[in-house]
C-alpha positions as CSV (number, residue, x, y, z in Angstrom):
1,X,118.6,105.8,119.8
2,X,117.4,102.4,119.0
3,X,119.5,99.7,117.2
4,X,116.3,98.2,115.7
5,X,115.6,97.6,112.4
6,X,112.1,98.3,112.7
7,X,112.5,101.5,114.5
8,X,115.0,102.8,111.3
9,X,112.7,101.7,109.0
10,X,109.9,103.9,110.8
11,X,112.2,106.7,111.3
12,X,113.0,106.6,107.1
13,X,109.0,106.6,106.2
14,X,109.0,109.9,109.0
15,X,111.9,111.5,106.9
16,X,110.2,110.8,103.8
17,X,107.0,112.6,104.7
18,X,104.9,109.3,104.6
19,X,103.5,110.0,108.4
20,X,105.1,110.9,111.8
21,X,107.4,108.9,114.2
22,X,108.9,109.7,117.3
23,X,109.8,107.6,120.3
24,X,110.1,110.7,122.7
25,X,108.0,113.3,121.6
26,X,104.3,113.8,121.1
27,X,103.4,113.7,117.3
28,X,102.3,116.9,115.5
29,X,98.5,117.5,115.5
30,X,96.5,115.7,112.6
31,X,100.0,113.7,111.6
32,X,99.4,109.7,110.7
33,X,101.3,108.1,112.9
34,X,103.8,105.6,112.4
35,X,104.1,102.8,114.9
36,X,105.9,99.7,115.6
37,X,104.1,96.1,115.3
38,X,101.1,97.4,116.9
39,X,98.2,99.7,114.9
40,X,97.5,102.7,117.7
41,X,94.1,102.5,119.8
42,X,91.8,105.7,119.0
43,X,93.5,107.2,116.3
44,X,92.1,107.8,112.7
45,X,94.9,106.9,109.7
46,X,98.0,105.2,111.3
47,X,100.4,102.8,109.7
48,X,102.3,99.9,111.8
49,X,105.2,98.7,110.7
50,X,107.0,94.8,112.0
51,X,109.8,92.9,111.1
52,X,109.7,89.2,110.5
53,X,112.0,86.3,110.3
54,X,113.4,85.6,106.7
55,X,115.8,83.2,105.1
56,X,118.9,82.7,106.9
57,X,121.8,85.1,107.6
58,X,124.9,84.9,105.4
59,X,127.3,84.5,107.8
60,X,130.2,84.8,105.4
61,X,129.2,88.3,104.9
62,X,127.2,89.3,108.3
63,X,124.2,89.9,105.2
64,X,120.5,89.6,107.3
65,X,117.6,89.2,105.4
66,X,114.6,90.0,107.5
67,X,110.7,91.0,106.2
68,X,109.1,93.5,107.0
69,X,105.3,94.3,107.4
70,X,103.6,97.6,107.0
71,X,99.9,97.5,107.8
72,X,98.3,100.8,106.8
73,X,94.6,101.8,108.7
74,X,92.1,105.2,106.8
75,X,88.6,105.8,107.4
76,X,88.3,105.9,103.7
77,X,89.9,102.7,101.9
78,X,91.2,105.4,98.7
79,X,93.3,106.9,101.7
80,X,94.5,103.5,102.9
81,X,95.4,102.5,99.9
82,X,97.6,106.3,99.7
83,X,99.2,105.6,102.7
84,X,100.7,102.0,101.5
85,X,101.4,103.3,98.2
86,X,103.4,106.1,99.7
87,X,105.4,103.5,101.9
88,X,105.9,101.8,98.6
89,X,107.4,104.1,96.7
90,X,110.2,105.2,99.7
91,X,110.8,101.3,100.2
92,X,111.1,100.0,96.6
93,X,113.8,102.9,95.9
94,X,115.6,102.6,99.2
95,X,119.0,101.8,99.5
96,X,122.1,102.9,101.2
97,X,122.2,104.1,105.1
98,X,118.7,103.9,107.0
99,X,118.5,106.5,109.9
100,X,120.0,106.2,112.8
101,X,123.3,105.2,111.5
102,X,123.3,101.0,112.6
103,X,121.8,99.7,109.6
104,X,122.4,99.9,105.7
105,X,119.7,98.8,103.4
106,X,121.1,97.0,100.2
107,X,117.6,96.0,98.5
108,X,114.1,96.2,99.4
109,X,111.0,94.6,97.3
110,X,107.6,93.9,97.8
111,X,106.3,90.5,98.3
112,X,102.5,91.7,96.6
113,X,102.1,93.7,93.8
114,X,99.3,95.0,95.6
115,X,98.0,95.5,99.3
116,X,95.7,92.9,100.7
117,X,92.7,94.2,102.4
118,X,92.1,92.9,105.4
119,X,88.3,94.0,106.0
120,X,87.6,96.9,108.4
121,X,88.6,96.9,112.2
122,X,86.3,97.2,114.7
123,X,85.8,100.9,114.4
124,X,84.9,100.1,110.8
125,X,88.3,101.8,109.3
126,X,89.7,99.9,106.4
127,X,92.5,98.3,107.0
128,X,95.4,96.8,104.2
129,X,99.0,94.8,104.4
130,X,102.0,94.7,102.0
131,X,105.3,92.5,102.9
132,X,108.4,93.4,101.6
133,X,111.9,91.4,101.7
134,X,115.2,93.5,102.9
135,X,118.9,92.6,102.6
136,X,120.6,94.5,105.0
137,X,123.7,94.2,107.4
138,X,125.0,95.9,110.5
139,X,127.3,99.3,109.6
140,X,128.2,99.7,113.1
């Protein structure tokens, strides 16, 4: 299993029902999948999640503070705006151990109150963003 942040994040929307991740195995039929810093070619609804750079590490307390992207993709813009709202409302409440047992997540917020559109992709799916700061640290 992965050490990355980005891949426990994923895995916690997965466990939270807001779409499906794996890195080994195919994806149930009709499931959104969740993917990492990349939206998928040829599917329909998908959501892509990145981390960023943040402020600086505490080093006194091994404290990272990283941000995090999820960019959400629907044929129709109401189920876009679903999808983020879904990944919203595990992030804003999560705390505690992340899956995959390396990471612990202390505090997680949104940098919008809202997702940004940003306009329809080339297959004409609308697409939207929302940012969100963690404080986290290493549990093993």
């Amino acid at each position: 299993m992965s050490t990355a942040l980005v891949d426990a994040v994923a895995r916690l929307l997965a466990a939270e029902g807001v779409g499906a991740y794996s890195t080994t195995d195919a994806l149930p039929q009709g499931s959104v999948p969740i993917t990492l810093y990349a939206m998928p070619q040829g599917q329909g609804d998908a959501i892509a999640v990145s981390t960023y750079a943040g402020p600086e590490p505490d080093t006194r307390n091994e404290w990272e503070y990283p941000r995090l992207q999820v960019r959400v993709r629907a044929t129709n813009p109401l189920d876009a705006l679903s999808l983020d709202r879904a990944a919203y409302d595990v992030l804003q409440t999560a705390k505690g151990a992340l899956p995959g047992g390396t990471w612990s997540l202390t505090d997680a917020y949104a940098l919008q109150s809202a997702a940004q559109p940003l306009g329809l992709d080339a297959n004409g799916r609308h697409e939207y963003v929302r940012n969100y700061q963690l404080s986290t640290h290493r549990t093993s």
